[in-house]
VEXDOGU-685803 format. One record per residue (C-alpha): residue number from 0; residue in one letter; x, y, z. Coordinates in pm, 1 decimal. Layout:
<node NUM,"a",<X,Y,Z>>
...
! end
This chain:
<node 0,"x",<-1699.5,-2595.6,5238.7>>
<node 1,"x",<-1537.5,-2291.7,5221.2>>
<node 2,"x",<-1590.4,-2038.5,4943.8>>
<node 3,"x",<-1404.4,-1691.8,4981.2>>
<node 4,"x",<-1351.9,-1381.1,4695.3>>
<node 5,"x",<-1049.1,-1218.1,4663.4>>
<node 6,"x",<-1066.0,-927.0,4378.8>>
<node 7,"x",<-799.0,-807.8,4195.7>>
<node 8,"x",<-905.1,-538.9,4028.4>>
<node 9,"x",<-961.1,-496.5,3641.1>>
<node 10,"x",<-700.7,-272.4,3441.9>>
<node 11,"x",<-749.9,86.7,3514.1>>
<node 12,"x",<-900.6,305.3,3218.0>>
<node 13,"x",<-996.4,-0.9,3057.1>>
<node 14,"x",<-1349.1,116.0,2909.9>>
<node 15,"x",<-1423.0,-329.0,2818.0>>
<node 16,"x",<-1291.6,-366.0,3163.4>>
<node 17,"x",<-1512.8,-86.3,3366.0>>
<node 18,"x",<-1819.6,-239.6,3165.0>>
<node 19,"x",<-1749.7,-613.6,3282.0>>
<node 20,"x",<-1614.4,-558.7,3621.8>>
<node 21,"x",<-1945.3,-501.7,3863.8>>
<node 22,"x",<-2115.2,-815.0,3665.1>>
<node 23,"x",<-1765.9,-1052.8,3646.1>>
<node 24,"x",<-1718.4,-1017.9,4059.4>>
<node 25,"x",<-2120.4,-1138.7,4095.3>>
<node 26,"x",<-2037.7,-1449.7,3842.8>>
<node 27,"x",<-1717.1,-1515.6,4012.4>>
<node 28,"x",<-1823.3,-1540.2,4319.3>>
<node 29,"x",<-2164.4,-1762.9,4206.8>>
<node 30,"x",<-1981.5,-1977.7,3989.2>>
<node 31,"x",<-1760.5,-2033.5,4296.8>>
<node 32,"x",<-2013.1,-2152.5,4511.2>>
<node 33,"x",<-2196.8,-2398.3,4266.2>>
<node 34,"x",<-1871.9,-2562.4,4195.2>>
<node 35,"x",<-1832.2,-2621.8,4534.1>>
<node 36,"x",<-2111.8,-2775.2,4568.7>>
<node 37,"x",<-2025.3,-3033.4,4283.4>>
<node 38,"x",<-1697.5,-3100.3,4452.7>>
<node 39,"x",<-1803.0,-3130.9,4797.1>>
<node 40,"x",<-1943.0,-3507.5,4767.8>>
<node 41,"x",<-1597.6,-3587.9,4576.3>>
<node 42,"x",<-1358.8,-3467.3,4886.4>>
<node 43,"x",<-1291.9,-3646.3,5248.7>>
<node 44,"x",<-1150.5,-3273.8,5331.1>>
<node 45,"x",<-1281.7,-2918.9,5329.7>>
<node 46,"x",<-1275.9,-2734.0,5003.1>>
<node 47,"x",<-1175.0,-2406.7,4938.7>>
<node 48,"x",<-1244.5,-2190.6,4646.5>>
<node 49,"x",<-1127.6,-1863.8,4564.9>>
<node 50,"x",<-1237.5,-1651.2,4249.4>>
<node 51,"x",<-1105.1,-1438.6,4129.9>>
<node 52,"x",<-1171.5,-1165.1,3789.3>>
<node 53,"x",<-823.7,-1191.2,3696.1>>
<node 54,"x",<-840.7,-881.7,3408.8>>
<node 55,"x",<-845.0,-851.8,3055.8>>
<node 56,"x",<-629.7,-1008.8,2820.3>>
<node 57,"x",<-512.9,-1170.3,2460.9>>
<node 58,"x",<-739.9,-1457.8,2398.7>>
<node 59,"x",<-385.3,-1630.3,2277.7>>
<node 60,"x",<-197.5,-1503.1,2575.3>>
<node 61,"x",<-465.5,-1691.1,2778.9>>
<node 62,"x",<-452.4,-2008.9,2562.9>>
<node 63,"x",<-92.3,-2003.0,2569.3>>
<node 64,"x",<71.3,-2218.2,2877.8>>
<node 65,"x",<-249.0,-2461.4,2886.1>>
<node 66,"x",<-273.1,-2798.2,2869.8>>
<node 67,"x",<-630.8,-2832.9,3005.7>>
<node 68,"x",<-933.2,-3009.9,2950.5>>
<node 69,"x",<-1155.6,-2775.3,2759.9>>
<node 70,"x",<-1523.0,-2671.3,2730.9>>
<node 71,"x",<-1733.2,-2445.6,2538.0>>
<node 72,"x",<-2053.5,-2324.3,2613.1>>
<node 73,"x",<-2298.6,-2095.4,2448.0>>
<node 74,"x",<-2587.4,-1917.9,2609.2>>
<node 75,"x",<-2793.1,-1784.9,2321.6>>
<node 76,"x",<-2678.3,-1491.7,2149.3>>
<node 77,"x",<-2605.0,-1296.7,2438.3>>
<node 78,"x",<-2272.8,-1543.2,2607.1>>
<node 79,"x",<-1997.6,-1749.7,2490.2>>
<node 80,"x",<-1759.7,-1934.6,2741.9>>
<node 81,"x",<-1472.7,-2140.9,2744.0>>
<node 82,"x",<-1416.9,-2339.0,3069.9>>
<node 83,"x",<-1071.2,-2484.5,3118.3>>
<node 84,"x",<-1009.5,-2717.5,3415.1>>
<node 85,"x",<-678.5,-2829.7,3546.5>>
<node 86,"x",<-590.2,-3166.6,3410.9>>
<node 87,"x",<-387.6,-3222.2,3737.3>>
<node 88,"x",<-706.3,-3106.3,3915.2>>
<node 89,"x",<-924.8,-3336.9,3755.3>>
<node 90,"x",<-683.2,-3667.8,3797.2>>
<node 91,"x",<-663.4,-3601.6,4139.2>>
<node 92,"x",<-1038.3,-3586.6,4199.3>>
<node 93,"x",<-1073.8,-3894.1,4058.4>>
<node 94,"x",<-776.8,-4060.0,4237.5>>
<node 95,"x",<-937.4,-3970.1,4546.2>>
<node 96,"x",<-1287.3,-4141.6,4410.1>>
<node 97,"x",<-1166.9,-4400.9,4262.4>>
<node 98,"x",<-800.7,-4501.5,4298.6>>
<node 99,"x",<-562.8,-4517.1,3963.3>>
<node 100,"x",<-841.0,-4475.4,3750.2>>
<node 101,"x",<-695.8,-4130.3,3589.5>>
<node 102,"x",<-371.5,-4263.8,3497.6>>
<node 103,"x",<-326.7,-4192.3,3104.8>>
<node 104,"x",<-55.5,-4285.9,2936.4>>
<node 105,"x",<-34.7,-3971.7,2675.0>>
<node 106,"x",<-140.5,-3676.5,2839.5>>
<node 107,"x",<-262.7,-3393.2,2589.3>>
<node 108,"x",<-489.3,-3108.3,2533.5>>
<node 109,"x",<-825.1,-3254.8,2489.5>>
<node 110,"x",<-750.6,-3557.3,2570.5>>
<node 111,"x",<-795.5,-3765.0,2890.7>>
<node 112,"x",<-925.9,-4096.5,3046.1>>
<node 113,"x",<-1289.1,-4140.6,3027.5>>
<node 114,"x",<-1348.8,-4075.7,3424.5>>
<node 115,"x",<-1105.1,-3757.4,3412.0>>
<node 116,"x",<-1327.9,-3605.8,3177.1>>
<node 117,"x",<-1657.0,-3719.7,3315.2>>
<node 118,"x",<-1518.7,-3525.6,3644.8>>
<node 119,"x",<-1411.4,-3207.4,3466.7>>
<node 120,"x",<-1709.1,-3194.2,3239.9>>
<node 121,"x",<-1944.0,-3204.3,3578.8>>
<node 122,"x",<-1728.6,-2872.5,3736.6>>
<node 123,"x",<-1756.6,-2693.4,3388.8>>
<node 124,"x",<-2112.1,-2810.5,3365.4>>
<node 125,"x",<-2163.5,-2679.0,3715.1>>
<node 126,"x",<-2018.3,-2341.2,3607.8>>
<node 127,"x",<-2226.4,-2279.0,3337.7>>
<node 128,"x",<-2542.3,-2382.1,3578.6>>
<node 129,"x",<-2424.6,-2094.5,3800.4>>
<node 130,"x",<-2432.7,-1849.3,3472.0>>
<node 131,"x",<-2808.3,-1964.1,3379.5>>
<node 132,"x",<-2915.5,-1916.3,3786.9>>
<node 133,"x",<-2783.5,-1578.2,3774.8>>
<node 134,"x",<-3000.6,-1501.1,3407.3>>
<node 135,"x",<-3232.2,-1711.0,3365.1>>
<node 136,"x",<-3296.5,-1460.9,3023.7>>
<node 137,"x",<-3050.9,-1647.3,2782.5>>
<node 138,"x",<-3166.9,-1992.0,2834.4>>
<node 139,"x",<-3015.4,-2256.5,2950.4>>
<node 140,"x",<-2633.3,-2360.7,2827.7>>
<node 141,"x",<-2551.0,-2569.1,2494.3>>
<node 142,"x",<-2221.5,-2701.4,2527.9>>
<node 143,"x",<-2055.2,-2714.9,2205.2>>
<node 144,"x",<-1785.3,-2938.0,2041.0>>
<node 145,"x",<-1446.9,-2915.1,2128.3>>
<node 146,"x",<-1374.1,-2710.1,1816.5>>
<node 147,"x",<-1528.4,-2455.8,1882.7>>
<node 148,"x",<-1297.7,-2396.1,2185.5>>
<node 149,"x",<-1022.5,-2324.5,1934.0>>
<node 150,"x",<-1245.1,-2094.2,1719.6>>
<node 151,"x",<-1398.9,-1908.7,2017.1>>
<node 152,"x",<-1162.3,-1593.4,1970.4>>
<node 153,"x",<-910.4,-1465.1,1752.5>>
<node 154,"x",<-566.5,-1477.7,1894.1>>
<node 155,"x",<-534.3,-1139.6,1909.4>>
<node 156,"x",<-903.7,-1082.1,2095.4>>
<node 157,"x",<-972.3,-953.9,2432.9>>
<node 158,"x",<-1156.7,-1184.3,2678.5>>
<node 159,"x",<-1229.9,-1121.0,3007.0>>
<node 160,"x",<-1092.1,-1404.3,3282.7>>
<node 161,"x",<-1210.6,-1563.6,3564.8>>
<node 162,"x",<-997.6,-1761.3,3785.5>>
<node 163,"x",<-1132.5,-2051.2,4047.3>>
<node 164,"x",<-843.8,-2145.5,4281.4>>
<node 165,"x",<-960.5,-2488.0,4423.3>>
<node 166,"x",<-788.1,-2657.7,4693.9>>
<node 167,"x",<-909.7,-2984.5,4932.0>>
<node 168,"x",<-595.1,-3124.0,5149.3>>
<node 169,"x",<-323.9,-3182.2,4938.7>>
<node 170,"x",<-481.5,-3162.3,4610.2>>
<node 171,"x",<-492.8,-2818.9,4449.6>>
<node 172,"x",<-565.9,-2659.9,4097.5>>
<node 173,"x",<-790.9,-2407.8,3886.1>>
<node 174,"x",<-1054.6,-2347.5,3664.7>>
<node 175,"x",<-1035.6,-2129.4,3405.9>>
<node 176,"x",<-1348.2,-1927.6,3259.8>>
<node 177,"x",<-1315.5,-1683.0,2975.9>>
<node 178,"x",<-1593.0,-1410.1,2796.7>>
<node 179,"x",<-1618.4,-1241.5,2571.7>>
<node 180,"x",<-1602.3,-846.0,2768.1>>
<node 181,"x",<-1913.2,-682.2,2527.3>>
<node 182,"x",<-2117.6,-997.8,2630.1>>
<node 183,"x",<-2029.3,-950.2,3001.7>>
<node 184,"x",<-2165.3,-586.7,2929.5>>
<node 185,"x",<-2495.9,-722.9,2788.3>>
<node 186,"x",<-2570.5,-993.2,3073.0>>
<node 187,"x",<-2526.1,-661.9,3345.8>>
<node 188,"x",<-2751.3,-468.5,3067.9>>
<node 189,"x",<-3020.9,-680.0,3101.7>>
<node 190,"x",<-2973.5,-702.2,3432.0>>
<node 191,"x",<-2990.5,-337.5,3514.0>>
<node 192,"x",<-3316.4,-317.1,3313.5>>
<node 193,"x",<-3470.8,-584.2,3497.2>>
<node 194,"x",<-3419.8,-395.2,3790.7>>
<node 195,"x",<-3567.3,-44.9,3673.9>>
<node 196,"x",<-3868.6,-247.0,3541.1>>
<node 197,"x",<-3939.6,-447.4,3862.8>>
<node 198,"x",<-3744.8,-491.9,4169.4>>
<node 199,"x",<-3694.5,-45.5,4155.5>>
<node 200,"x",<-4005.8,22.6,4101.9>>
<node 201,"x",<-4186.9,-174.3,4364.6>>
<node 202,"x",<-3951.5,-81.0,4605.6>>
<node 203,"x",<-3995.9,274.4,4490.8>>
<node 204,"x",<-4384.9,241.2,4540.1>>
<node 205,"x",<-4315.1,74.4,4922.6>>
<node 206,"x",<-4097.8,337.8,5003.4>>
<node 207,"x",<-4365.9,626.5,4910.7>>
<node 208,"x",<-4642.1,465.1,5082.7>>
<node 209,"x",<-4447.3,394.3,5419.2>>
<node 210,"x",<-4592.0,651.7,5668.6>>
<node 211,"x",<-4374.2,901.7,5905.8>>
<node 212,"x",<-4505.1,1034.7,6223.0>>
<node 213,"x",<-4512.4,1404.1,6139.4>>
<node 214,"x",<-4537.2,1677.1,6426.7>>
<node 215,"x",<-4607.6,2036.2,6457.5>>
<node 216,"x",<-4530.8,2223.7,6731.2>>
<node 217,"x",<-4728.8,2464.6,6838.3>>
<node 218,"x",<-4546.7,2651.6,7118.4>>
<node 219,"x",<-4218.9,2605.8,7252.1>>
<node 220,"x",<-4257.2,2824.8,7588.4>>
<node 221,"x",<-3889.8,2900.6,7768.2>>
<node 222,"x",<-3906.2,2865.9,8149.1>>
<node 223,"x",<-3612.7,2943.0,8400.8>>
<node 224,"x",<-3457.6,2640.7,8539.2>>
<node 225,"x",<-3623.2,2780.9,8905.3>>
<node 226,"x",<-3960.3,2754.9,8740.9>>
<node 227,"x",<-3893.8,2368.2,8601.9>>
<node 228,"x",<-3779.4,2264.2,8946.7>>
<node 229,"x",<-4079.6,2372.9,9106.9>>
<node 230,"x",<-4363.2,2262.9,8839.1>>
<node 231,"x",<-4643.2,2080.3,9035.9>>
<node 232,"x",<-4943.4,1918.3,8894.8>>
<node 233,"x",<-5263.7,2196.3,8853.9>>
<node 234,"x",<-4973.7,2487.0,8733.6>>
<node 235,"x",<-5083.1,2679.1,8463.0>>
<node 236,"x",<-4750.7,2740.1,8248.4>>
<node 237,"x",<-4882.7,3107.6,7964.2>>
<node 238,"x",<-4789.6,3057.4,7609.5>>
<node 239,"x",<-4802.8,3300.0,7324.4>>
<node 240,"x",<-4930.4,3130.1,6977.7>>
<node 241,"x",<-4616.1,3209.3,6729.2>>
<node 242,"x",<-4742.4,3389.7,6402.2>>
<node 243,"x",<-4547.6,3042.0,6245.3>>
<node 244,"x",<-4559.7,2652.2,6351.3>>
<node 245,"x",<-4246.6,2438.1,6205.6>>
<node 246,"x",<-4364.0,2107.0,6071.1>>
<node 247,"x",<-4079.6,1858.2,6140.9>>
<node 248,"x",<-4087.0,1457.7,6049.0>>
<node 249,"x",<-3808.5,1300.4,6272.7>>
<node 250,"x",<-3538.7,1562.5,6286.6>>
<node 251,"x",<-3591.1,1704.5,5956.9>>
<node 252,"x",<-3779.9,2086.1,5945.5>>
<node 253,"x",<-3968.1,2026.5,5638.1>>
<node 254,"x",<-4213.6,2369.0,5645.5>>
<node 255,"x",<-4346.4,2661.4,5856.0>>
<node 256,"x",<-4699.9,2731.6,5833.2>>
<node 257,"x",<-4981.7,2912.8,6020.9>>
<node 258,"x",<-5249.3,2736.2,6274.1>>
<node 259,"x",<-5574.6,2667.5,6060.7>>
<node 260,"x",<-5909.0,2490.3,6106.1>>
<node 261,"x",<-6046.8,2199.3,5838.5>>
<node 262,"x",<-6359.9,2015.6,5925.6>>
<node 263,"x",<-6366.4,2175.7,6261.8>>
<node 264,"x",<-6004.3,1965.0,6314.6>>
<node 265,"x",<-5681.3,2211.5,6397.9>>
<node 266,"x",<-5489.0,2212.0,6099.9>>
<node 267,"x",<-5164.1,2398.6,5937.9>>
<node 268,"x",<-5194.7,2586.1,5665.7>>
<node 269,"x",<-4813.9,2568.0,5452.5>>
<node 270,"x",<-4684.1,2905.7,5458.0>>
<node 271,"x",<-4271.1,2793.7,5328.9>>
<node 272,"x",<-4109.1,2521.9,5260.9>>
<node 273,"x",<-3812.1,2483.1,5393.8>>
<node 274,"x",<-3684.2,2110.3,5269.5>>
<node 275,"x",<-3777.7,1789.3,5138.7>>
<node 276,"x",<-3767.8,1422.4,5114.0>>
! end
């Protein structure tokens, strides 16, 4: 199984777009993988999936040169989605499970043999898993009639698209996810406040208490390179104590300060401070 992300990216200047972009590439790329997973007991040969955020665009534009088997999906308040899956995509899964089975005399929108949409409701199904794994917050997904696909946007809306390129040997089609874009924004809302209440914070509070090894030194005595070469043990090397120590944790100076005594321990006494972490 091969899942892989290509990411072409959202229209410039877009302010719907620059909201839903960072959240649509993480959903992309889950709802790739849990599809595959679905569709790996189904195919002899590897899969490959590609998603890809595909942009922002006219809920009729994207409705427009269709004929799909359709899903909708609604994830409390917060998420609506449409899922569309290749019809072609679909009939050839089950031709390679079952053999002729997905033959249909009319084909139409919303309308296919019984194991064609049993297949394509398990990959949209299988999408919207991917969407509840990722925020567990809105609750799990309530798939709604197929009406509702056709009342999910006005024509003239903005939705944002995701695209799953899906091919296996020589069968090959998509899926087809649309948002809402203001939803998108909420779900990477609540994510980012998750994260400030939890996840930052304790990682804040491990970072703080990690400990450094801190040094001062107290002399730094300059010898001639004649001197050096002829050290021997029992030498007495003179040192002058500088008025000011540095303080230094790895190679960072972080203060000067003066040579003090606490407890009867040597200690330094801050004088400046020179940086920070």
């Amino acid at each position: 199984m091969n899942v892989s992300q290509h990411v072409n990216p959202l229209v410039k200047g877009d302010a719907e777009a620059n909201r839903a972009d960072a959240v649509m590439i993480r959903i992309a790329s889950q709802m790739a993988i849990s599809v595959a997973r679905t569709m790996s007991d189904l195919c002899g040969d590897p899969i490959t999936i590609t998603a890809e955020p595909t942009g922002i665009i006219a809920f009729e534009e994207w409705r427009s040169d269709r004929s799909l088997w359709e899903a909708s999906y609604q994830f409390g308040a917060k998420l609506a989605m449409v899922v569309a899956v290749n019809d072609g995509l679909a009939d050839a899964m089950v031709e390679r499970r079952f053999g002729g089975t997905s033959q249909t005399i009319e084909r139409t929108p919303f309308r296919a043999c019984r194991a064609t949409a049993q297949l394509a409701g398990q990959f949209s199904d299988s999408v919207a898993s991917a969407i509840t794994q990722m925020f567990p917050s809105i609750g799990r997904a309530e798939i709604l009639p197929a009406i509702a696909v056709q009342q999910f946007a006005r024509a003239s809306d903005r939705i944002a698209t995701i695209a799953l390129w899906v091919t296996s040997g020589a069968i090959s089609g998509k899926i087809d996810i649309a948002f809402a874009p203001e939803r998108v924004a909420r779900l990477r809302d609540d994510g980012v406040a998750k994260v400030t209440s939890s996840w930052a914070i304790d990682l804040r509070d491990s970072v703080l208490a990690a400990r450094l090894p801190v040094r001062v030194v107290l002399a730094r005595p300059e010898l001639s390179i004649s001197t050096l070469s002829r050290l021997a043990v029992g030498d007495v090397v003179p040192i002058a104590k500088p008025a000011l120590v540095p303080m230094l944790a790895g190679a960072l100076r972080l203060a000067t300060g003066t040579i003090d005594d606490r407890d009867g321990h040597v200690a330094i006494r801050i004088e400046h401070m020179e940086s920070s972490i």
